[in-house]
N, C-alpha and C positions, 0 to 999 in steps of 0.2 A: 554460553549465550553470546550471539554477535549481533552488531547491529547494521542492518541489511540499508542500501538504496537502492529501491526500485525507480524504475521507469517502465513505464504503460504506454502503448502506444494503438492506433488505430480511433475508433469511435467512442471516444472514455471523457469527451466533454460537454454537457447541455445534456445526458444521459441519466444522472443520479448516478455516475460510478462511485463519485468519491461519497457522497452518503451512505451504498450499500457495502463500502470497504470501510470505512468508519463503523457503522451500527457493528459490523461484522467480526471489526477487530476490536473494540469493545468488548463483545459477546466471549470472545477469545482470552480476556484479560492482558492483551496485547499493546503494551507501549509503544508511541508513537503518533506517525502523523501521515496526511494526506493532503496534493495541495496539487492545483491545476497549473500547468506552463504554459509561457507565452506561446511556443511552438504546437501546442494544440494536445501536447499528451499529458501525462500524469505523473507527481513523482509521490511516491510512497517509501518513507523512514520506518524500519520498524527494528525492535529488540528482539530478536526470536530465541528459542531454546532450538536445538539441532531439532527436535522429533517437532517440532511443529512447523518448521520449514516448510514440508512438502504442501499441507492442509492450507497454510497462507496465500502458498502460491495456488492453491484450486481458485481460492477465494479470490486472488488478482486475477486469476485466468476468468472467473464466471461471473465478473463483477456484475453486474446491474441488468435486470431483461432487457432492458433499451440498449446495451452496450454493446460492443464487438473489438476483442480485443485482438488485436494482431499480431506484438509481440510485445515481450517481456525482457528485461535486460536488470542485470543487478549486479552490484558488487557489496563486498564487506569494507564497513568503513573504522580505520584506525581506532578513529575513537571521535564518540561526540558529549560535548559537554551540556549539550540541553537534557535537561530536566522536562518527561513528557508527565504529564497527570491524566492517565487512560490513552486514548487513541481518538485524536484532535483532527478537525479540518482547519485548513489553515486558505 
């Protein structure tokens, strides 16, 4: 298990992206969270197992019908000490 930082970039705000990544990583049983930046994109924490990597990222690729994602950027982070309770917006 690693825990991912995403960033979202293109038309991911005023869209419902972070609620259709929320409901979605929820559904997933996917700890974590989603939260809009001042620069206009997205950043999304999440705890993944390797084998659900790829299905997460569909989900940040397909986010919301109103949305248009451009690109995606991520790294694995050391380590974090929050404590998520499901898959939050923040």
């Amino acid at each position: 298990m690693n825990v991912y930082l995403f960033i979202i970039t293109g038309k991911v705000q005023g869209v419902f992206y972070r609620k259709s990544i929320q409901q979605m990583g929820a559904m997933g049983q996917i700890q974590g969270y989603v939260k809009n930046l001042s620069d206009g994109s997205v950043e999304v924490v999440a705890f993944l197992y390797d084998d659900q990597f790829e299905d997460f990222m569909n989900i940040l690729r397909n986010g919301s019908p109103r949305s248009e994602v451009k690109d995606i950027t991520y790294k694995i982070l050391e380590e974090d000490d929050l404590v998520y309770d499901g898959f939050e917006i923040k």
